[in-house]
LUMLODO-110467 format. One record per residue (C-alpha): residue number from 1; residue in one letter; x negated, z, y. Coordinates in Angstrom, 2 decimals. Example, Ala and Ser with C-alpha at 12.3 -4.5 7.8 and 13.67 -1.06 7.14 Angstrom:
% LUMLODO-110467
<site pos="1" code="A" X="-12.30" Z="7.80" Y="-4.50"/>
<site pos="2" code="S" X="-13.67" Z="7.14" Y="-1.06"/>
***
This chain:
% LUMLODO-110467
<site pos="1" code="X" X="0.00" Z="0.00" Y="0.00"/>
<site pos="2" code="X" X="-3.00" Z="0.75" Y="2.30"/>
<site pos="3" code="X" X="-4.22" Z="-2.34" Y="1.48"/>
<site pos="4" code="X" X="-0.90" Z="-4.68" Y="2.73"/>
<site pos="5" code="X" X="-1.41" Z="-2.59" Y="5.84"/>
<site pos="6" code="X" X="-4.84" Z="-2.95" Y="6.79"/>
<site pos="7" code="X" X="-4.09" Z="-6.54" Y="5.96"/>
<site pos="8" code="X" X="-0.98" Z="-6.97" Y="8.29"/>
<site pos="9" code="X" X="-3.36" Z="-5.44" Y="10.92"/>
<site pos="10" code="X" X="-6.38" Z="-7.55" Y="10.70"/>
<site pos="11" code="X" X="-3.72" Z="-10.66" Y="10.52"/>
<site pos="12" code="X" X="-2.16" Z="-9.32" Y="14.28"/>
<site pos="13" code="X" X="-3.37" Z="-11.87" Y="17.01"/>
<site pos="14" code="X" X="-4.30" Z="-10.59" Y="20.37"/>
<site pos="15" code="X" X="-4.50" Z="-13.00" Y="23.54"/>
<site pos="16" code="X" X="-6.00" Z="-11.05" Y="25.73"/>
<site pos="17" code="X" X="-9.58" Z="-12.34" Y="25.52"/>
<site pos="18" code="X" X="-8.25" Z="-15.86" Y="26.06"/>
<site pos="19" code="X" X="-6.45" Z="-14.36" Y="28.97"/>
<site pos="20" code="X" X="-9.26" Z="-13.37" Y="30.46"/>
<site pos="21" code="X" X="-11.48" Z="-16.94" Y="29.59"/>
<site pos="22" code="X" X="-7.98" Z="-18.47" Y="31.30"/>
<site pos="23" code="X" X="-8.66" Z="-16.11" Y="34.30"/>
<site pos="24" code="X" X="-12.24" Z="-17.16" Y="35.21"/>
<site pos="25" code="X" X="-11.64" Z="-20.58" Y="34.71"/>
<site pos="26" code="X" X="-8.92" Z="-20.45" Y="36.98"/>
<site pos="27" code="X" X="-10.89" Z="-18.77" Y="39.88"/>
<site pos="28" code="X" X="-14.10" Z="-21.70" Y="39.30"/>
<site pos="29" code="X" X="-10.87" Z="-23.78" Y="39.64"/>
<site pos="30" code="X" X="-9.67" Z="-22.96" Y="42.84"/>
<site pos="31" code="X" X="-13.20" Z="-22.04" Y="44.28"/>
<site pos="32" code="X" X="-14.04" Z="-26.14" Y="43.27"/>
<site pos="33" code="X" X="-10.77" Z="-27.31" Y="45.14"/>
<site pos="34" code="X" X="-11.34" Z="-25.00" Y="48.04"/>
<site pos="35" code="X" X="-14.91" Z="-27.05" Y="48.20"/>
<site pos="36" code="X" X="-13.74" Z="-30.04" Y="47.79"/>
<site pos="37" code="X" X="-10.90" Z="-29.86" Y="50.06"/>
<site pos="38" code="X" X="-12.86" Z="-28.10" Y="53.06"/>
<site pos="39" code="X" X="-15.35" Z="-31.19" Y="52.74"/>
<site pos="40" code="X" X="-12.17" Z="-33.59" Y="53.86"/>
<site pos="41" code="X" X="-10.87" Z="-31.35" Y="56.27"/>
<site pos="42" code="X" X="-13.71" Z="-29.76" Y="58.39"/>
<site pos="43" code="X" X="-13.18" Z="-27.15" Y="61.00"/>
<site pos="44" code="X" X="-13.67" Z="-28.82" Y="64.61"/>
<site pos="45" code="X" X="-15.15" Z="-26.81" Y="67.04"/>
<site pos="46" code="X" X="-13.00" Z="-26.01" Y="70.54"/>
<site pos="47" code="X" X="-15.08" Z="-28.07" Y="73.02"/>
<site pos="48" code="X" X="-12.44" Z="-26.78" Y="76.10"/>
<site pos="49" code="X" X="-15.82" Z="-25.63" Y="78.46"/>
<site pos="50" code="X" X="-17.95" Z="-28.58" Y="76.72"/>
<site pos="51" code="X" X="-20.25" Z="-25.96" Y="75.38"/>
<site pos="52" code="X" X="-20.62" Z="-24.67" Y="71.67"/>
<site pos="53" code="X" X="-18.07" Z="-21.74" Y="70.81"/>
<site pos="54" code="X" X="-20.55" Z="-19.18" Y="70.88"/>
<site pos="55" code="X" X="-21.99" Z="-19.93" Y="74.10"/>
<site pos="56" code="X" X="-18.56" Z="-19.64" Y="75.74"/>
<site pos="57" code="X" X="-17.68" Z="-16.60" Y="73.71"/>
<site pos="58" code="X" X="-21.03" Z="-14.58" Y="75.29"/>
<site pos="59" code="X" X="-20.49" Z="-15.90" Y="78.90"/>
<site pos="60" code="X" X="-16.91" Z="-16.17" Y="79.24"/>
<site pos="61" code="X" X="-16.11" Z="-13.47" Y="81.99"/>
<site pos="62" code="X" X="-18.74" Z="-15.57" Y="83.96"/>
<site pos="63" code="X" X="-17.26" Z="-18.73" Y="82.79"/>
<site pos="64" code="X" X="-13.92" Z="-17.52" Y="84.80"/>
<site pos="65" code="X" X="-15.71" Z="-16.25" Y="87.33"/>
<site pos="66" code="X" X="-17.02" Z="-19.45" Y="88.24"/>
<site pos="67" code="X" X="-13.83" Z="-21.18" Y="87.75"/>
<site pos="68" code="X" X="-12.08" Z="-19.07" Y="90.11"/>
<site pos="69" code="X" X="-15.05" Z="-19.47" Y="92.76"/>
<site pos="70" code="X" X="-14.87" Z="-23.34" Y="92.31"/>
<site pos="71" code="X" X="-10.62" Z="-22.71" Y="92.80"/>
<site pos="72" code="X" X="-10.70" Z="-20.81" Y="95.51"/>
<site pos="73" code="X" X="-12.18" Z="-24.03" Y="97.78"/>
<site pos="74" code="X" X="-10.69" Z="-27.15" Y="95.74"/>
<site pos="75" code="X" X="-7.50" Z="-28.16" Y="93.87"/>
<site pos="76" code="X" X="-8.10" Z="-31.42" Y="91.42"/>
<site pos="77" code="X" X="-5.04" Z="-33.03" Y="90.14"/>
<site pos="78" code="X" X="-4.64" Z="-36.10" Y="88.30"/>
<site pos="79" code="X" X="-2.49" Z="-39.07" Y="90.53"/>
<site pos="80" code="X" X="0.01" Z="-39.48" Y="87.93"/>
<site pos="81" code="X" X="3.47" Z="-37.77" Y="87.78"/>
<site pos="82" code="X" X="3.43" Z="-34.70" Y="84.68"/>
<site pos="83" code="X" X="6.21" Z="-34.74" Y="82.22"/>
<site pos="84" code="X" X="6.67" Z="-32.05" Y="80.09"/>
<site pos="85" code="X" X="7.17" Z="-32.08" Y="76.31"/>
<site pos="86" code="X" X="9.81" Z="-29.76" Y="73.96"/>
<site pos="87" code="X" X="6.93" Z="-27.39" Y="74.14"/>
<site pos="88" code="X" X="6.90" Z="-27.39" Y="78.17"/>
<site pos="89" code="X" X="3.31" Z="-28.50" Y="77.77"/>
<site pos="90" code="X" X="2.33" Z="-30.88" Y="80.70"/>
<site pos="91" code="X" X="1.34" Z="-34.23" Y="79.49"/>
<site pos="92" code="X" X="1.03" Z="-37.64" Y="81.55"/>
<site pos="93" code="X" X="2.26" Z="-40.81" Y="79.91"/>
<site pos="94" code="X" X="-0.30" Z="-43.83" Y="80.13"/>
<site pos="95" code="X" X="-0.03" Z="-47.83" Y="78.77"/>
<site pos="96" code="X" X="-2.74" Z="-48.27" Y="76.15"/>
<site pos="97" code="X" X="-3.96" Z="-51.31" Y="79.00"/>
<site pos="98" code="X" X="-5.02" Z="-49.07" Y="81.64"/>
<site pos="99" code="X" X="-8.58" Z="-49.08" Y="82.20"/>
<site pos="100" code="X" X="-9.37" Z="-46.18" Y="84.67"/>
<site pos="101" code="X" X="-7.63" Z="-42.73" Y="85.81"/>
<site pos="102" code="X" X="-7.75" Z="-41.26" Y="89.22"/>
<site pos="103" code="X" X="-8.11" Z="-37.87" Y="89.72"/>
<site pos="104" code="X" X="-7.74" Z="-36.11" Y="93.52"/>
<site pos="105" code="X" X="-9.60" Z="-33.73" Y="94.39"/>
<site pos="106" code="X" X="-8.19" Z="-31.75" Y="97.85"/>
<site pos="107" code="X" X="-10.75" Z="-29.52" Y="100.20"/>
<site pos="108" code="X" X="-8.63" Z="-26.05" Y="100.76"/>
<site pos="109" code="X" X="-10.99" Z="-24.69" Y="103.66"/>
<site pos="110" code="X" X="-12.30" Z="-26.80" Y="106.80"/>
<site pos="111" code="X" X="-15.76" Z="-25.49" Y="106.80"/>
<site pos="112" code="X" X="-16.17" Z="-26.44" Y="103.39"/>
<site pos="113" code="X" X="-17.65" Z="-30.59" Y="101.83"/>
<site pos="114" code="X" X="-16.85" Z="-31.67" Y="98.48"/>
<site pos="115" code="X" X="-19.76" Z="-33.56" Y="98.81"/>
<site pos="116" code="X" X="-22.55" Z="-32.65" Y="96.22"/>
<site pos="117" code="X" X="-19.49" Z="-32.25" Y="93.04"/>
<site pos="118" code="X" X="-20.72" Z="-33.76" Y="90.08"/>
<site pos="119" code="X" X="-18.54" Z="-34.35" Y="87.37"/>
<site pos="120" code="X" X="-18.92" Z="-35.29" Y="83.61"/>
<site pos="121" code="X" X="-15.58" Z="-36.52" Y="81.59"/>
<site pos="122" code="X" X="-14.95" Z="-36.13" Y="78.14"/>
<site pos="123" code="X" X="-12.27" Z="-38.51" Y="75.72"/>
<site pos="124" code="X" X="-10.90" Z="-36.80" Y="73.21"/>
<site pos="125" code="X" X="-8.39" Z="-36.44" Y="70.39"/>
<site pos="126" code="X" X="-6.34" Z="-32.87" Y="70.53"/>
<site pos="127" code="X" X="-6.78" Z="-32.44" Y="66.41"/>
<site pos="128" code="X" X="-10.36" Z="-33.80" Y="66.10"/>
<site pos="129" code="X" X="-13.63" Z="-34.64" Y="67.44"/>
<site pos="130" code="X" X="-14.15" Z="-37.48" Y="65.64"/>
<site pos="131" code="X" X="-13.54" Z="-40.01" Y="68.67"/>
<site pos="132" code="X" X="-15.23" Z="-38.14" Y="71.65"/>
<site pos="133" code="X" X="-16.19" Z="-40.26" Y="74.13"/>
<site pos="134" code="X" X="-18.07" Z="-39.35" Y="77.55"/>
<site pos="135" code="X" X="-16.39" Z="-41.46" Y="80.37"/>
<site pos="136" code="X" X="-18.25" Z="-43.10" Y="83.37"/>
<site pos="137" code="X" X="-17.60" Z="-41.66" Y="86.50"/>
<site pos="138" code="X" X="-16.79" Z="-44.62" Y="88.65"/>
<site pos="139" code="X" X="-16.53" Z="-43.34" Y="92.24"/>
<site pos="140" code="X" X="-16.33" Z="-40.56" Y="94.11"/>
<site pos="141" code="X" X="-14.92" Z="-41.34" Y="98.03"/>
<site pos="142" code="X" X="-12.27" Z="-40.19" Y="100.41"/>
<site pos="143" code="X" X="-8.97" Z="-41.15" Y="99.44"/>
<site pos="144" code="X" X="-6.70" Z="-43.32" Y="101.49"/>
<site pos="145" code="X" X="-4.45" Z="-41.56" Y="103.15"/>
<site pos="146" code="X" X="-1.75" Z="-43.47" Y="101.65"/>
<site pos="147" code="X" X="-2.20" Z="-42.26" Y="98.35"/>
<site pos="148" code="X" X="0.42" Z="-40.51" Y="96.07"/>
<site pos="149" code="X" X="0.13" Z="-37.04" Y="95.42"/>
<site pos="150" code="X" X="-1.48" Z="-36.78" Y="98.92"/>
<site pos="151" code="X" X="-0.64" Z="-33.65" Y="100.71"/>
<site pos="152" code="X" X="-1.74" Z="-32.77" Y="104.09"/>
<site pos="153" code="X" X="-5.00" Z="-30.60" Y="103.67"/>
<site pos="154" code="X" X="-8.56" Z="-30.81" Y="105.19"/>
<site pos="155" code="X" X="-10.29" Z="-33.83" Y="103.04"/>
<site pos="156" code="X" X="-8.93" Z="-35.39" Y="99.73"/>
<site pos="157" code="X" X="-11.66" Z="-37.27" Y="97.65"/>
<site pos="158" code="X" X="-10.66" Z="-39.69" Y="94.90"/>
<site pos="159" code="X" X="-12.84" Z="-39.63" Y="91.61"/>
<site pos="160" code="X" X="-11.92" Z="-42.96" Y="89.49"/>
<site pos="161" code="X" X="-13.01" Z="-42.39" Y="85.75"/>
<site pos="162" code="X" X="-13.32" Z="-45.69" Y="83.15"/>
<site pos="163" code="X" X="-11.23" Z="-45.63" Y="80.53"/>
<site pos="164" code="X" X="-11.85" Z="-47.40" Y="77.32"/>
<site pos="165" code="X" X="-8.81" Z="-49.37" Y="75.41"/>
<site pos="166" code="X" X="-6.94" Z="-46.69" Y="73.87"/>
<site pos="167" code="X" X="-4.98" Z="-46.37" Y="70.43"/>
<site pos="168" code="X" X="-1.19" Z="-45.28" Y="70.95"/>
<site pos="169" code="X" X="-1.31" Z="-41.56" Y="70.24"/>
<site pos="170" code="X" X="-2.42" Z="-38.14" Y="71.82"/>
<site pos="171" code="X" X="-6.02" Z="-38.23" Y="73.93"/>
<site pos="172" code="X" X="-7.56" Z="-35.59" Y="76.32"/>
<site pos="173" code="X" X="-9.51" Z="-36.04" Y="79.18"/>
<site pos="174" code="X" X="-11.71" Z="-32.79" Y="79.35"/>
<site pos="175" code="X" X="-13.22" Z="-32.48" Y="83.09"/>
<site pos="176" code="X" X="-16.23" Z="-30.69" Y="84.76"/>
<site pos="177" code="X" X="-16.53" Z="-30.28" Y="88.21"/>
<site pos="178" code="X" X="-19.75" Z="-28.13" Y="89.43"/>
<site pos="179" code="X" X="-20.65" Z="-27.66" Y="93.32"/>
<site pos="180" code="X" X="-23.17" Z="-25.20" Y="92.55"/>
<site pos="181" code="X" X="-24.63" Z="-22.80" Y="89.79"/>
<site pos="182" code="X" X="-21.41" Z="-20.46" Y="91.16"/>
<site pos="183" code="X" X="-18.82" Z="-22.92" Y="91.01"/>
<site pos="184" code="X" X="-18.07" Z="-24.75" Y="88.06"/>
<site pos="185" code="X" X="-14.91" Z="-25.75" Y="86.53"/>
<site pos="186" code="X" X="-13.21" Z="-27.16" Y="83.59"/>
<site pos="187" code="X" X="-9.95" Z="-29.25" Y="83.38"/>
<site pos="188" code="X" X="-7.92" Z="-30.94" Y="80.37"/>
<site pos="189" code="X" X="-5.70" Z="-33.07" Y="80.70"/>
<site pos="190" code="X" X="-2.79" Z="-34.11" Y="78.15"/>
<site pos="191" code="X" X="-2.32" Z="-37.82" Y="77.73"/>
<site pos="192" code="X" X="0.36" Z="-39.83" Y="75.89"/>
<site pos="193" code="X" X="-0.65" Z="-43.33" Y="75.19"/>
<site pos="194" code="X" X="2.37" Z="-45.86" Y="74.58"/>
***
């Protein structure tokens, strides 16, 4: 009788070694497709202040600082009239022909010369750096005083940036302006291409 038991016992199967084989294979598994998949889908870095993340993450009370100095004696604006989306997000809606963008910039003290701004322009897709293009600055001048979005202030200077022929989509134009080592700002600007 002993011996039917014993026997009955040794026949028992257990599956809890193959349980855990099943359980490490799974985790290689998914550790694999995480590779894999983070290969096709890389993480883009925020370029918002055209400077690596970290940079802008040590300096960025000084960062402000200097956007609010630059503020405090110019107003840019881009000439075209802002819609806003579902989101109220301000975007500007463009034809995929048009070859430059102007951008006023308006003097808010008398004693005060935009001359001296320099400017660097960046193309880019919200989701992706992929298609980042720097823009040429084309010109830099007093604007005529006939020109919409003019307001009555001290000086208004027009800054005319190429554009290259855009697909239909979502774009940013990211924007520097610096007087000075005290006054710098940064800019974006939603476009809708039809």
């Amino acid at each position: 009788m002993s011996d039917i038991k014993s026997n009955s016992q040794t026949k028992k199967k257990t599956f809890w070694p193959y349980g855990i084989l099943l359980s490490i294979l799974a985790i290689i598994l998914a550790c694999a497709t995480t590779i894999i998949f983070s290969l096709d889908y890389p993480v883009y870095e925020d370029d918002s202040f055209m400077q690596k993340y970290q940079s802008v993450d040590r300096n960025i009370n000084d960062i402000k600082q200097k956007q609010i100095n630059f503020e405090k004696n110019y107003h840019l604006s881009l000439n075209l009239k802002p819609q806003l989306d579902k989101k109220k997000r301000e975007f500007y809606e463009l034809e995929s022909t048009t070859t430059e963008l102007e951008i006023l910039l308006r003097e808010v003290h008398e004693d005060i010369s935009a001359y001296g701004i320099s400017f660097e322009a960046l193309l880019t897709r919200p989701h992706t750096n992929k298609q980042d293009t720097k823009l040429e600055i084309l010109s830099f001048n007093l604007a005529n005083s006939d020109t919409a979005l003019l307001k009555k202030s001290f000086n208004t200077y027009s800054l005319k940036i190429a554009l290259p022929n855009l697909e239909k989509g979502r774009w940013q134009i990211k924007l520097k302006a610096q007087k000075d080592d005290t006054q710098i700002a940064f800019y974006t600007y939603n476009l809708v291409i039809q």
